[in-house]
MOPAC internal coordinates of N, CA, C and O (Angstrom, degrees):
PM7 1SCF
backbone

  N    0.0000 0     0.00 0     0.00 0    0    0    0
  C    1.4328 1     0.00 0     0.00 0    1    0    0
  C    1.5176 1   112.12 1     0.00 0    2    1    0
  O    1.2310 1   123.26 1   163.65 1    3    2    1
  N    1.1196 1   111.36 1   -16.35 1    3    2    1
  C    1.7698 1   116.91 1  -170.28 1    5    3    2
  C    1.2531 1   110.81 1   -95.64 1    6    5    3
  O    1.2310 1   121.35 1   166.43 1    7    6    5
  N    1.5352 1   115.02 1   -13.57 1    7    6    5
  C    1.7399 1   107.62 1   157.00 1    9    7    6
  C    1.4605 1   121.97 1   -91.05 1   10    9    7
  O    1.2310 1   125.13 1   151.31 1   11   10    9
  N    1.4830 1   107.75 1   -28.69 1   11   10    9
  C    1.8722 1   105.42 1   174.49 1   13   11   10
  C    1.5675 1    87.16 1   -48.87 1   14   13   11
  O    1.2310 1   106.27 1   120.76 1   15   14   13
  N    1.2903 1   143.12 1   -59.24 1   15   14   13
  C    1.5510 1   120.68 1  -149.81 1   17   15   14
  C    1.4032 1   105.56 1   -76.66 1   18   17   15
  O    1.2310 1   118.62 1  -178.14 1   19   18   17
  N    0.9962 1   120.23 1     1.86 1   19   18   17
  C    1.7616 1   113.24 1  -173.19 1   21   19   18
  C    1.5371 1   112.07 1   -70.80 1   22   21   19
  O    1.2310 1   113.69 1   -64.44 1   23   22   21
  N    0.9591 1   129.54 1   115.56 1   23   22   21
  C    1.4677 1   122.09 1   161.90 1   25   23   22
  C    1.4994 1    90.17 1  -122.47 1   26   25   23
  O    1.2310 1   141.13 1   -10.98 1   27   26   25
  N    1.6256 1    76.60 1   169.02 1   27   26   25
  C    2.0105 1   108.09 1  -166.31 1   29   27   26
  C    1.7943 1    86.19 1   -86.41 1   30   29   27
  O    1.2310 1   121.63 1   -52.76 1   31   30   29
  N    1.2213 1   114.49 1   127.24 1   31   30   29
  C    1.5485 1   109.84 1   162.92 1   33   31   30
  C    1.7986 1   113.97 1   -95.61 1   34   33   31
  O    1.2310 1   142.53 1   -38.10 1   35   34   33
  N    1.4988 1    73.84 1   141.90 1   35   34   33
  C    1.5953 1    75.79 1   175.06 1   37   35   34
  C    1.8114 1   104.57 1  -136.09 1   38   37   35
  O    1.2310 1   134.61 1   -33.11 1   39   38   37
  N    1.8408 1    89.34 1   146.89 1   39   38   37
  C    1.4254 1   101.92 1  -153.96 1   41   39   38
  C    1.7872 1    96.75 1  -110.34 1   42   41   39
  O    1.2310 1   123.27 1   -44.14 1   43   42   41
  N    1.2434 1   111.34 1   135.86 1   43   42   41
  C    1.6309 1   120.98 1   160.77 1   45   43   42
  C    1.5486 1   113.21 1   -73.98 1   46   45   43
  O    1.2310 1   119.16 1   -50.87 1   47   46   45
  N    1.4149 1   119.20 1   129.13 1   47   46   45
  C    1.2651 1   116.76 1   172.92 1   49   47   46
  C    1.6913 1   106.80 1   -92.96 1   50   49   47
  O    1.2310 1   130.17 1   -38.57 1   51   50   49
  N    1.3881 1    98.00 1   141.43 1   51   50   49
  C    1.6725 1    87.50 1   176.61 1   53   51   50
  C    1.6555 1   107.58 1  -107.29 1   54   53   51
  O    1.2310 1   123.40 1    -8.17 1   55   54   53
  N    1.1189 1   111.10 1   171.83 1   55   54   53
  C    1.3675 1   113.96 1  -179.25 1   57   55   54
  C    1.7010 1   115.00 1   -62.69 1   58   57   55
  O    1.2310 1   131.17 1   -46.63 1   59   58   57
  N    1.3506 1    96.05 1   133.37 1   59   58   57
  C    1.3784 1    89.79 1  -172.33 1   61   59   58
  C    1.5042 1   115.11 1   -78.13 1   62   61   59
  O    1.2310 1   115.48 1   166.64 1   63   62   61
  N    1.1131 1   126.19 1   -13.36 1   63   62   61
  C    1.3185 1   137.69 1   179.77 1   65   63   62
  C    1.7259 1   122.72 1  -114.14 1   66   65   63
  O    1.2310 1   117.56 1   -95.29 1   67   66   65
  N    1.2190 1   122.26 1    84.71 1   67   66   65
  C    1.4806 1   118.38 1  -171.77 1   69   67   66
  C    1.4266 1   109.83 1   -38.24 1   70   69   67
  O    1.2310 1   115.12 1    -9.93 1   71   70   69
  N    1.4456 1   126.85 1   170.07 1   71   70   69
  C    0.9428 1   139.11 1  -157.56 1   73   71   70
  C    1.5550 1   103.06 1  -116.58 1   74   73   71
  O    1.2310 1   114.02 1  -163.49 1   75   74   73
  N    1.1396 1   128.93 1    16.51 1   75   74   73
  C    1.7017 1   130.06 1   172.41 1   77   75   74
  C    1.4953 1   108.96 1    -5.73 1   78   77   75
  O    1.2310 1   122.18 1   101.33 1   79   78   77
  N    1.4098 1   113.42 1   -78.67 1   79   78   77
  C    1.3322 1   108.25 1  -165.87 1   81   79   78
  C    1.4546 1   116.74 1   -49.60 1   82   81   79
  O    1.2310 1   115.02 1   144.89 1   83   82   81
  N    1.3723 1   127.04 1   -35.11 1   83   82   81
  C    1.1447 1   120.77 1  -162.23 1   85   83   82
  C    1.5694 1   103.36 1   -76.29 1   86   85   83
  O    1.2310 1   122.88 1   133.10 1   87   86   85
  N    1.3676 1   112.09 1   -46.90 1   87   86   85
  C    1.3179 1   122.38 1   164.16 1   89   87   86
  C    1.3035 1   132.50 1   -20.71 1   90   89   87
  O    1.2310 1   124.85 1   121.94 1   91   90   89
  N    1.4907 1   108.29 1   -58.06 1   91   90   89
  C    1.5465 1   144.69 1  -169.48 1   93   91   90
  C    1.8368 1   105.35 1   -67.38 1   94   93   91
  O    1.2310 1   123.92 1   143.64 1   95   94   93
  N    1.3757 1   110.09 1   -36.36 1   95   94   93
  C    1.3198 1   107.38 1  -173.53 1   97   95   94
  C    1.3040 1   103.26 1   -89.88 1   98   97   95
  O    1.2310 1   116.09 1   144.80 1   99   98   97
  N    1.6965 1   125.04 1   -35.20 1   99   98   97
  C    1.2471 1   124.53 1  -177.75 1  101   99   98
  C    1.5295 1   113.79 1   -72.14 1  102  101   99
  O    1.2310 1   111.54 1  -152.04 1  103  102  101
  N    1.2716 1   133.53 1    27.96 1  103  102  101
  C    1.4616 1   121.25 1  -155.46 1  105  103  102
  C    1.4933 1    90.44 1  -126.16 1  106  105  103
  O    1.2310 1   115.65 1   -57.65 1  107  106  105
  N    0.9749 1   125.86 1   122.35 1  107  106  105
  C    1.4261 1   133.20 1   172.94 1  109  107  106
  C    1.4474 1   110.53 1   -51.32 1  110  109  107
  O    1.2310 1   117.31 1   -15.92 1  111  110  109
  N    1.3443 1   122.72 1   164.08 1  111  110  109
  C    1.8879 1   116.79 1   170.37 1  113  111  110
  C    1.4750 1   100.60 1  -103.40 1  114  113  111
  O    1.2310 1   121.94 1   -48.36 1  115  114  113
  N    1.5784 1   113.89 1   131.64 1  115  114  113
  C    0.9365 1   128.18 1   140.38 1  117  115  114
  C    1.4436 1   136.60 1   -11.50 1  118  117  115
  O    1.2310 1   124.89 1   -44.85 1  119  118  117
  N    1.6281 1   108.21 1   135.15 1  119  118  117
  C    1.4517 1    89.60 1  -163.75 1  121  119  118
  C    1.7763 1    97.13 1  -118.35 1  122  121  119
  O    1.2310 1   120.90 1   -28.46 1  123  122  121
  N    1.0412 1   115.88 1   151.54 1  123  122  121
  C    1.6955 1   104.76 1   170.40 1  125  123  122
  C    1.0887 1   136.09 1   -73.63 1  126  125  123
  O    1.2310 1   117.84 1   -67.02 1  127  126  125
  N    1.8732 1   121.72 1   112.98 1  127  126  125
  C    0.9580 1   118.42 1  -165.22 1  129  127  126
  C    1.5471 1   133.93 1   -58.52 1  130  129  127
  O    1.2310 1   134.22 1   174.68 1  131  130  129
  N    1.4181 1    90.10 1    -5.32 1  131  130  129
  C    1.5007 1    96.14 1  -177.70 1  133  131  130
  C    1.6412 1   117.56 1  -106.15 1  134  133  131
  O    1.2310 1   124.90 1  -174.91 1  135  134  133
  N    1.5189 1   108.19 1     5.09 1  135  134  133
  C    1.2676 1   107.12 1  -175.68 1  137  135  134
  C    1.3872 1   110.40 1   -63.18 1  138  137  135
  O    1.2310 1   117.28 1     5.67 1  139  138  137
  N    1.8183 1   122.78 1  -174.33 1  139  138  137
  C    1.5171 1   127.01 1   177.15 1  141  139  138
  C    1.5592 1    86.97 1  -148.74 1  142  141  139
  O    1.2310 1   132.73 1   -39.74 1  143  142  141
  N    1.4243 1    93.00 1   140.26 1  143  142  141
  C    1.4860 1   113.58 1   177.16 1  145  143  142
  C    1.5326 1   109.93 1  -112.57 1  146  145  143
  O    1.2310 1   129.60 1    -3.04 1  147  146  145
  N    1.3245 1    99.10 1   176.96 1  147  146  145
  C    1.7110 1    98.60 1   179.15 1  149  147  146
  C    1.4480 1   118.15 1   -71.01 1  150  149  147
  O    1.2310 1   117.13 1   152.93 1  151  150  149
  N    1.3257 1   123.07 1   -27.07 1  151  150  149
  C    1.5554 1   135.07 1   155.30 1  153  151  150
  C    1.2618 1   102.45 1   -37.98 1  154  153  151
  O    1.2310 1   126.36 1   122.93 1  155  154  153
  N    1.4629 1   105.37 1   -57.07 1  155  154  153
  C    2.5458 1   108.15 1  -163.93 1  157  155  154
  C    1.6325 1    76.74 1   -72.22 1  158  157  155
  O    1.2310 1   104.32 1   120.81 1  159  158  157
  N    0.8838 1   146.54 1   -59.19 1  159  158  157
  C    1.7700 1   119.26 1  -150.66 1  161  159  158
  C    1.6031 1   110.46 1   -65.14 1  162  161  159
  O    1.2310 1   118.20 1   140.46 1  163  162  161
  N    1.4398 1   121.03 1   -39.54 1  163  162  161
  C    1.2610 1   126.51 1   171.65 1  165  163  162
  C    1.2580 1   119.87 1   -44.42 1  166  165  163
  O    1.2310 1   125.06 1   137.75 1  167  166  165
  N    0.9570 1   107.90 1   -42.25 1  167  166  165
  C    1.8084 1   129.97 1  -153.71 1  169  167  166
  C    1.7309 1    89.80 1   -81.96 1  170  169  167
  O    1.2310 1   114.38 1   144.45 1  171  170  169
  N    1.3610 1   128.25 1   -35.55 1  171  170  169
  C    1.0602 1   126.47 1  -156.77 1  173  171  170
  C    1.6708 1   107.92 1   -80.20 1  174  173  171
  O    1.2310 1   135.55 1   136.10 1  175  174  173
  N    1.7349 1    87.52 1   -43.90 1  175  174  173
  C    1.4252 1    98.96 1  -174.54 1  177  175  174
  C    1.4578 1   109.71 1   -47.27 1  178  177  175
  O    1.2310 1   120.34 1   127.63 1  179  178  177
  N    1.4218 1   116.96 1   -52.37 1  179  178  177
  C    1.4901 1   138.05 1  -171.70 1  181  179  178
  C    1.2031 1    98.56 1   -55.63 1  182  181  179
  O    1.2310 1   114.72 1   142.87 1  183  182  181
  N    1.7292 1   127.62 1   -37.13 1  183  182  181
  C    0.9565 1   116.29 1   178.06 1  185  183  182
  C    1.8980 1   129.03 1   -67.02 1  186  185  183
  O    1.2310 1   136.15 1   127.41 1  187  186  185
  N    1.2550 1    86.33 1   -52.59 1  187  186  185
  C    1.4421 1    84.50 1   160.65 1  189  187  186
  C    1.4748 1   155.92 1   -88.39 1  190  189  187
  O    1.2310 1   135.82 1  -159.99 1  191  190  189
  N    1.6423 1    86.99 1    20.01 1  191  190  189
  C    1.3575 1   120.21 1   168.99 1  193  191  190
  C    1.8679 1   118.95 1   -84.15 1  194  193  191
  O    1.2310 1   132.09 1   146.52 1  195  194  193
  N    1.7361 1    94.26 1   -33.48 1  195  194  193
  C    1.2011 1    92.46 1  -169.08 1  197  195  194
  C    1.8572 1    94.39 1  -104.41 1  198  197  195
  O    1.2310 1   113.93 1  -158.50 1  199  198  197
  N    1.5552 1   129.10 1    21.50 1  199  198  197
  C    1.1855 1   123.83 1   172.46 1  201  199  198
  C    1.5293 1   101.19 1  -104.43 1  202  201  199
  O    1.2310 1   125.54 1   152.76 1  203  202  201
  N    1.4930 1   106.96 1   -27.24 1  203  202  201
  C    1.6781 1    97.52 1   176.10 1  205  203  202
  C    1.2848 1    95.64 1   -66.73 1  206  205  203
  O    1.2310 1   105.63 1   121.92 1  207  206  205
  N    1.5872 1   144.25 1   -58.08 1  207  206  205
  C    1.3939 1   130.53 1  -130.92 1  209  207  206
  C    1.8732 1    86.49 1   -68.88 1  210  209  207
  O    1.2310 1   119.67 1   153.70 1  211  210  209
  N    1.3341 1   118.23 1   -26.30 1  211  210  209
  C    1.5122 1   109.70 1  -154.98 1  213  211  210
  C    1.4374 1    93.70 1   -76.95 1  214  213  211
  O    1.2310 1   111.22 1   150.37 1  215  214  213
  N    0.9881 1   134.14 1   -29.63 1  215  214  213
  C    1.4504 1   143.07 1  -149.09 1  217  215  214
  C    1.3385 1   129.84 1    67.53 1  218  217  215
  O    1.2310 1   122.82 1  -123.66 1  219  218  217
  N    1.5080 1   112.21 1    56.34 1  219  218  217
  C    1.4585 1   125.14 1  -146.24 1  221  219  218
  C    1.8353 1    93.36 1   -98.85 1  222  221  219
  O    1.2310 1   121.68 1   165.24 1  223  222  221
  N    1.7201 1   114.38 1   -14.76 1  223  222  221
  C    1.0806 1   122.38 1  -175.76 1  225  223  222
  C    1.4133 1   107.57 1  -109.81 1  226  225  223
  O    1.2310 1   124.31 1   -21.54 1  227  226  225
  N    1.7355 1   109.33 1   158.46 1  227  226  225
  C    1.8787 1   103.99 1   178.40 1  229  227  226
  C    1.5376 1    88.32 1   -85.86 1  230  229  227
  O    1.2310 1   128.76 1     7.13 1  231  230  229
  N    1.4889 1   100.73 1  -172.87 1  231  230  229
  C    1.4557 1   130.43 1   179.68 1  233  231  230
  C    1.6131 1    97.80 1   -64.61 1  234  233  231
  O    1.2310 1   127.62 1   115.00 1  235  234  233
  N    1.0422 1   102.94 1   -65.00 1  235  234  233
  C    1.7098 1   104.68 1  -177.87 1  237  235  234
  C    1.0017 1   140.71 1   -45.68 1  238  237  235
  O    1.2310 1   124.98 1   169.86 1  239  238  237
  N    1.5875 1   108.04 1   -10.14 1  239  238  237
  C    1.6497 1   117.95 1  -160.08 1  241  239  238
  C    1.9912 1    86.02 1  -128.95 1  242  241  239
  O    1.2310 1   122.60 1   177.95 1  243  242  241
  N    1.4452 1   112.62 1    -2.05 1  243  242  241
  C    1.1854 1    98.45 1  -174.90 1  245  243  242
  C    2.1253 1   107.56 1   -83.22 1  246  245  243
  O    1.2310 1   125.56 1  -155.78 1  247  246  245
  N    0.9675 1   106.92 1    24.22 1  247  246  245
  C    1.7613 1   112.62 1  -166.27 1  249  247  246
  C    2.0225 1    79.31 1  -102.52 1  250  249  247
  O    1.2310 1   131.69 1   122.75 1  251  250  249
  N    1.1733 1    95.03 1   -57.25 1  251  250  249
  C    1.7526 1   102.46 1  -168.18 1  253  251  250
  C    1.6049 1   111.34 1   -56.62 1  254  253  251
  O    1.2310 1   117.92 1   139.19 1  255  254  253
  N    1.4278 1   121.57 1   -40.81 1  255  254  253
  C    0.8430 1   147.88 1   178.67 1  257  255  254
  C    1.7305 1   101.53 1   -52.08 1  258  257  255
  O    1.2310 1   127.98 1   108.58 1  259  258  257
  N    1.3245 1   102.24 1   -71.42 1  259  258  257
  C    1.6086 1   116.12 1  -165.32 1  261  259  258
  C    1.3610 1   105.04 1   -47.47 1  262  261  259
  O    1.2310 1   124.30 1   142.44 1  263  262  261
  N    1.4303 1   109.35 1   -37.56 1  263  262  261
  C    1.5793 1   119.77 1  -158.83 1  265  263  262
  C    1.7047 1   104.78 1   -83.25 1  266  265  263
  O    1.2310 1   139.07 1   131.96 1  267  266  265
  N    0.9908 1    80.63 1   -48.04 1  267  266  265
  C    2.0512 1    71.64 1   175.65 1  269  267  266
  C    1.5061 1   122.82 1   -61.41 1  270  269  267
  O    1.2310 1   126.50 1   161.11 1  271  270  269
  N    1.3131 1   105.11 1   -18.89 1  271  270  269
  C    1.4342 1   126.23 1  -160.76 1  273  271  270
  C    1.5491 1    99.05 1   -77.51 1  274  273  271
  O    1.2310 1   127.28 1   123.07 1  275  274  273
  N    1.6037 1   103.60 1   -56.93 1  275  274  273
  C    1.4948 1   103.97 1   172.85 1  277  275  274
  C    1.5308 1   139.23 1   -78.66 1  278  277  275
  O    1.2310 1   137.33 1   175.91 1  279  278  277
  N    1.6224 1    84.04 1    -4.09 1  279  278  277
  C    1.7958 1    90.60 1   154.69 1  281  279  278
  C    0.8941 1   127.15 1   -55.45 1  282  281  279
  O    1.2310 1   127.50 1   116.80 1  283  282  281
  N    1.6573 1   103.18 1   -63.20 1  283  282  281
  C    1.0980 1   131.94 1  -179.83 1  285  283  282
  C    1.8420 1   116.66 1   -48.29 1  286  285  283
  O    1.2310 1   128.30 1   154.53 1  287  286  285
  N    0.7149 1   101.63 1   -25.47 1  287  286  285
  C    2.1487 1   122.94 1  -172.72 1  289  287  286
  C    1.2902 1    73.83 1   -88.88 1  290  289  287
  O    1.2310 1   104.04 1   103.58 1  291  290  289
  N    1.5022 1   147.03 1   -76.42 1  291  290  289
  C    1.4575 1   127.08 1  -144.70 1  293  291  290
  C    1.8193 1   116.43 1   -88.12 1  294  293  291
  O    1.2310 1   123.50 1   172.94 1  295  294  293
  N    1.0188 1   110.90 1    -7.06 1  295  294  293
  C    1.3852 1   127.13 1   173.84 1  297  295  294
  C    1.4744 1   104.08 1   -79.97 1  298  297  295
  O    1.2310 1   118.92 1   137.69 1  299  298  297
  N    1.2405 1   119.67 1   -42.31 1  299  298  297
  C    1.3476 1   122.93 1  -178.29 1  301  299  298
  C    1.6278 1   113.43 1   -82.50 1  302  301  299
  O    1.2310 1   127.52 1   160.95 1  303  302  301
  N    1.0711 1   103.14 1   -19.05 1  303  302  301
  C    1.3403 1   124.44 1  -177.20 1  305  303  302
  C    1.8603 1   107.39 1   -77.44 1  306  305  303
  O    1.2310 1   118.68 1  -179.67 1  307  306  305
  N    0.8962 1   120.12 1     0.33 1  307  306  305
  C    1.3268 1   137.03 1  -148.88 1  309  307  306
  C    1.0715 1   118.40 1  -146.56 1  310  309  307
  O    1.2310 1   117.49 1   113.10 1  311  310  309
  N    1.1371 1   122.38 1   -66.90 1  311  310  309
  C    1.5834 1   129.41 1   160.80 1  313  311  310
  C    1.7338 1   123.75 1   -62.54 1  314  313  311
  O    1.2310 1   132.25 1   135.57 1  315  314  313
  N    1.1191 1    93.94 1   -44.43 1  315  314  313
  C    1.8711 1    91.32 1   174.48 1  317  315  314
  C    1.8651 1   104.03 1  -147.70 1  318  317  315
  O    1.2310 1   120.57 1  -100.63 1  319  318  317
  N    1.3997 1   116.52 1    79.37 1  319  318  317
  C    1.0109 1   146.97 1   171.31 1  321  319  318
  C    2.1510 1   114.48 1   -43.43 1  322  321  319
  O    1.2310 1   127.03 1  -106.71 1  323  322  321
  N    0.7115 1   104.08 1    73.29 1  323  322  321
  C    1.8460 1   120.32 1  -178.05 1  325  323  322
  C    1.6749 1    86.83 1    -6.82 1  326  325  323
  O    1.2310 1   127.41 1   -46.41 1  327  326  325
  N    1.8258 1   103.35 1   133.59 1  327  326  325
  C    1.3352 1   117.02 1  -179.68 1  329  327  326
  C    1.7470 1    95.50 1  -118.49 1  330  329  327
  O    1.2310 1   141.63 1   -58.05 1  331  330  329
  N    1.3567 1    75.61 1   121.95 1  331  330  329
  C    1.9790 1    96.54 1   174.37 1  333  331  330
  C    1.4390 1    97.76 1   -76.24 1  334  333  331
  O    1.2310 1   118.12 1   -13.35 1  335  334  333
  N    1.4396 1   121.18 1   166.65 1  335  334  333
  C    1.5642 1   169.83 1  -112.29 1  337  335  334
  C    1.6472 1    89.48 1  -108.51 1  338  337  335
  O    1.2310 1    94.48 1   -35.63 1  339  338  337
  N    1.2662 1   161.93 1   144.37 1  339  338  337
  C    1.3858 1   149.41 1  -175.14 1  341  339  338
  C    1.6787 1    72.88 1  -109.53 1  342  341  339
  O    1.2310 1   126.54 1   -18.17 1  343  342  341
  N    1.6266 1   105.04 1   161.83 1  343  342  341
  C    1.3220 1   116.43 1   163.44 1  345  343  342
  C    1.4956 1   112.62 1    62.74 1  346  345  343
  O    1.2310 1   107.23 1  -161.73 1  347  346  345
  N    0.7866 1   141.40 1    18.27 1  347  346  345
  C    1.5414 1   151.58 1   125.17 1  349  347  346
  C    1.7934 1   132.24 1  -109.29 1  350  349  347
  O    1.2310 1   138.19 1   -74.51 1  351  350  349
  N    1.5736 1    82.36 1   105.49 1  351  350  349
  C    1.8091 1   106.14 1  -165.79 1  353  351  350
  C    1.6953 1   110.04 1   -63.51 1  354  353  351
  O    1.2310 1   122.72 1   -50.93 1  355  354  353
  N    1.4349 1   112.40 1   129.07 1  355  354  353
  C    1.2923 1   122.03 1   177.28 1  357  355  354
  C    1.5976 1   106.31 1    71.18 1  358  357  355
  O    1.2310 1   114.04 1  -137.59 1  359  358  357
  N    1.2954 1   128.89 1    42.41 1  359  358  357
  C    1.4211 1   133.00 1  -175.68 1  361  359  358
  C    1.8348 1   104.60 1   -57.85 1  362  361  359
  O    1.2310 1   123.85 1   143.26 1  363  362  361
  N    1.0878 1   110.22 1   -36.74 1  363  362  361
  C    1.3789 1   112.67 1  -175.40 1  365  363  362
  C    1.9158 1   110.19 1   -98.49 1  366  365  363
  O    1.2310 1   122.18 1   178.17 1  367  366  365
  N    1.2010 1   113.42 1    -1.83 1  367  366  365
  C    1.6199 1   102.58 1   174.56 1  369  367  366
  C    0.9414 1   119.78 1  -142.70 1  370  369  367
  O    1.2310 1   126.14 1   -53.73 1  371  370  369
  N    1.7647 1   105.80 1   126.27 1  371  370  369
  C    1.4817 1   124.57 1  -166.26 1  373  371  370
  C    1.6298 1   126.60 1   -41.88 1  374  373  371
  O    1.2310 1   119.86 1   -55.42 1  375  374  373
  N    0.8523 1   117.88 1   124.58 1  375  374  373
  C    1.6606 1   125.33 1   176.42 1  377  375  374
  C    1.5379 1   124.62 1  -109.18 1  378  377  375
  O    1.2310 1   125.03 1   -60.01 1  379  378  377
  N    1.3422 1   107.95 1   119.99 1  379  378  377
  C    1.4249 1   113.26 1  -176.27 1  381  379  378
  C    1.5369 1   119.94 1  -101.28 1  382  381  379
  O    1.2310 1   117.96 1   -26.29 1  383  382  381
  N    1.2949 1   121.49 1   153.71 1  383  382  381
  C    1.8500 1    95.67 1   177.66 1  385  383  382
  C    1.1908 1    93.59 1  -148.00 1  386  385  383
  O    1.2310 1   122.89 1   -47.52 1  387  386  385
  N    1.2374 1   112.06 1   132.48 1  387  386  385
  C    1.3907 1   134.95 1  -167.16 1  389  387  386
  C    1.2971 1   117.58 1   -63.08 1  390  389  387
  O    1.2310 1   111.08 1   -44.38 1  391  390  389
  N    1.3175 1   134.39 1   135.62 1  391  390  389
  C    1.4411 1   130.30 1  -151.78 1  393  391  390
  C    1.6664 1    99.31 1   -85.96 1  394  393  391
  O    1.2310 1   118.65 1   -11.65 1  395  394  393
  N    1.8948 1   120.18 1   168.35 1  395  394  393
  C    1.6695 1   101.89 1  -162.62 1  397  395  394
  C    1.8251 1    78.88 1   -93.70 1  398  397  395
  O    1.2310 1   131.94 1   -16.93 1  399  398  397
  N    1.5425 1    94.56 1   163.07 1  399  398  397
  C    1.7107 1   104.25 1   157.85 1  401  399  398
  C    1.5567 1    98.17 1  -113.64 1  402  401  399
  O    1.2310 1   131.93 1    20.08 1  403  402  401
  N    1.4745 1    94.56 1  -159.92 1  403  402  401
  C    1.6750 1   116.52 1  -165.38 1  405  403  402
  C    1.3626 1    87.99 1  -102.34 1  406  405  403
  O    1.2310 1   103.64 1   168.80 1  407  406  405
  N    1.0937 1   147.71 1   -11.20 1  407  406  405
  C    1.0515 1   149.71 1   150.26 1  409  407  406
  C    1.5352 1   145.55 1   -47.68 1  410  409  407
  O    1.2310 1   137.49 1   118.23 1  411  410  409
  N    1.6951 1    83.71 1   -61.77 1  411  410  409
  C    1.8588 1    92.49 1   152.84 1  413  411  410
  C    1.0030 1   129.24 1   -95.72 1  414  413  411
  O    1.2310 1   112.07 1  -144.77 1  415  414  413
  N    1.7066 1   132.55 1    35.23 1  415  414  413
  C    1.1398 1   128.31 1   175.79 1  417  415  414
  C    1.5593 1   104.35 1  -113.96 1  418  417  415
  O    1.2310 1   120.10 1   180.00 1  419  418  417

């Protein structure tokens, strides 16, 4: 019974020398965990848009509140300016169309 289990082992050699450099160039850079992107400022606004509606703030603190808020709205407003719809003309200005008469038909 002690030779059925015998198998021949066979061993992988690994490189004796890691490959650092190759490594080193393929490694993306790190990003800072503490940075804020234009996504985190959005997100915030919304946030404290939807803590005023709850009334999560007093009266008193709503002056402090407002003001950061609209920084924040004009900073964003500025830096990454809302991108309309490609291929739909005049996305931002109202259009009226004149009702038909018996006239122009």
């Amino acid at each position: 019974m002690a030779n059925e289990n015998k198998e021949t082992s066979k061993s992988v050699k690994a490189p004796e020398k890691a490959t650092a450099q190759s490594t080193a160039g393929q490694q993306a850079p790190q990003q800072d965990p503490t940075a804020l992107s234009i996504g985190d400022l959005k997100t915030l606004t919304t946030v404290l848009d939807v803590a005023s509606t709850r009334g999560a703030f007093k009266a008193s603190e709503m002056a402090g509140v407002g003001y950061i808020y609209n920084k924040l709205q004009a900073f964003l407003a500025k830096v990454a300016p809302e991108q309309r719809p490609e291929g739909i003309a005049g996305a931002g200005a109202p259009t009226t169309v004149a009702p038909a008469t018996a006239e122009g038909q």
